[in-house]
C-alpha positions as CSV (number, residue, x, y, z in Angstrom):
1,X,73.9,92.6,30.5
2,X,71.4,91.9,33.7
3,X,71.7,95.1,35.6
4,X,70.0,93.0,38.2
5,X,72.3,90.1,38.2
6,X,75.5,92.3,38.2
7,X,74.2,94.0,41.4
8,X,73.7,91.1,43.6
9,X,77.1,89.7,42.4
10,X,78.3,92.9,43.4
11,X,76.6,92.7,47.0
12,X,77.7,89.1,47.1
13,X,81.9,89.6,46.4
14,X,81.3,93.1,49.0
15,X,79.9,90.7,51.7
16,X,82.9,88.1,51.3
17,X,84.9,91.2,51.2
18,X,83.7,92.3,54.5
19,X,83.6,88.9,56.0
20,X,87.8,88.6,55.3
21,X,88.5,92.1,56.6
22,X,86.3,90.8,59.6
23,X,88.4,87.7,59.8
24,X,91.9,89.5,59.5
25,X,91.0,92.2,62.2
26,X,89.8,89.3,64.6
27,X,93.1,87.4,63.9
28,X,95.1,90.7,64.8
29,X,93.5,91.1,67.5
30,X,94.1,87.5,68.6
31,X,98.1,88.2,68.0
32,X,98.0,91.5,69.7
33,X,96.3,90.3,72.9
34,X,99.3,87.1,72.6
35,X,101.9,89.7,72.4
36,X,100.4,91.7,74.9
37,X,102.4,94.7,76.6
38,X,105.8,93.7,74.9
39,X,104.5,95.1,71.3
40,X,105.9,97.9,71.2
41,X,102.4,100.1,69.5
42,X,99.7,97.5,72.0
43,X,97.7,100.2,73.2
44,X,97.8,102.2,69.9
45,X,97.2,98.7,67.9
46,X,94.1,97.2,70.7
47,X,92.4,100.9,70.0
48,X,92.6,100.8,66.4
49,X,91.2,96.8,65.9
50,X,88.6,97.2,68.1
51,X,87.5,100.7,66.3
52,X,87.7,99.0,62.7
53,X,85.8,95.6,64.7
54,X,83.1,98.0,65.6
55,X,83.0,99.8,63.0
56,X,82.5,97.3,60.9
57,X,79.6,95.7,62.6
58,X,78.1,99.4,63.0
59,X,78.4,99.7,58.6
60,X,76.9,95.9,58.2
61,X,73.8,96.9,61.0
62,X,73.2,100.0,59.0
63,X,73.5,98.5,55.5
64,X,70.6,95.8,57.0
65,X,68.4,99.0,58.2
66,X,69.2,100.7,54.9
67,X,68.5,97.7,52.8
68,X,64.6,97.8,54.3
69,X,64.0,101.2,54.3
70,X,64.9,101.4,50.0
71,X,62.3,97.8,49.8
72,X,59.7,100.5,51.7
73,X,60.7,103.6,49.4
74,X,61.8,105.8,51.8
75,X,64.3,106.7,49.3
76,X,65.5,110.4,51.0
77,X,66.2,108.6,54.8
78,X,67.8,105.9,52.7
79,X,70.2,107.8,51.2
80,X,70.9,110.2,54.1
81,X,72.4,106.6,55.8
82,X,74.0,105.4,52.5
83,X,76.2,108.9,53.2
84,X,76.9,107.3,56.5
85,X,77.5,104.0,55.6
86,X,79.7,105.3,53.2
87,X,81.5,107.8,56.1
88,X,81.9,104.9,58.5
89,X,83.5,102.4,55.8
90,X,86.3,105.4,55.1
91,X,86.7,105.8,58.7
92,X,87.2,101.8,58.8
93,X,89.7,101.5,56.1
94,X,91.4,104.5,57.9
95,X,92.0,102.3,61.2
96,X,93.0,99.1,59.0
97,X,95.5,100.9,57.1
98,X,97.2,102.7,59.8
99,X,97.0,99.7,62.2
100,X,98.7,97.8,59.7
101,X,101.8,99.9,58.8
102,X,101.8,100.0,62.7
103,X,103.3,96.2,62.2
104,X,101.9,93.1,62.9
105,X,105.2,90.9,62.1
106,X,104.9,87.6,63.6
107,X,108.5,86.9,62.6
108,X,109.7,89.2,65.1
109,X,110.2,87.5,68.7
110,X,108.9,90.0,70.7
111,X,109.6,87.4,73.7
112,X,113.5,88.7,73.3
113,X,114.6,92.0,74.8
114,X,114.7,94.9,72.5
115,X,119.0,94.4,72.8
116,X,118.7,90.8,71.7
117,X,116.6,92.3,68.5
């Protein structure tokens, strides 16, 4: 086994990963802003997408800046920002989760009063 070849498949299914996280928080943020007001959680929801949005960009800018200070050996800076890569990725799943059991249900009509629901 290609310790070499399993890493950049690694690195490859992570970035797709993080490209369809990317993809679901911009399509909940689309709904949200639809729904506007009406939803019941909007302001708690709008913080918590754009914090995992940002977030998200912040972990891939750092894993760019980390990726070309381990190609120029600066191996103890590089793993000092690994930490917080790693610390800003919890944080990100943290917001996703939570914004998520928050509900995003498009079945429900949020056009209706709350009576008519």
């Amino acid at each position: 086994m290609d310790a070499n070849r399993y890493a950049t498949k690694k690195t490859i299914a992570q970035g797709m990963l993080d490209i369809a996280l990317l993809t679901a928080n911009a399509s909940q943020l689309k709904y949200i802003l639809q729904v506007g007001e009406k939803h019941e959680f909007y302001t708690l929801m709008l913080t918590l997408i754009t914090i995992s949005i940002i977030l998200q960009v912040a972990a891939a800018v750092l894993g760019i800046i980390l990726t070309q200070m381990q190609n120029r050996g600066n191996h103890v800076v590089a793993n000092r920002l690994n930490h917080i890569s790693l610390a800003l990725v919890v944080l990100l799943m943290f917001c996703h989760v939570i914004s998520l059991n928050f509900g995003l249900d498009p079945a429900v009509h949020y056009n209706a009063t709350k009576k008519e629901l």
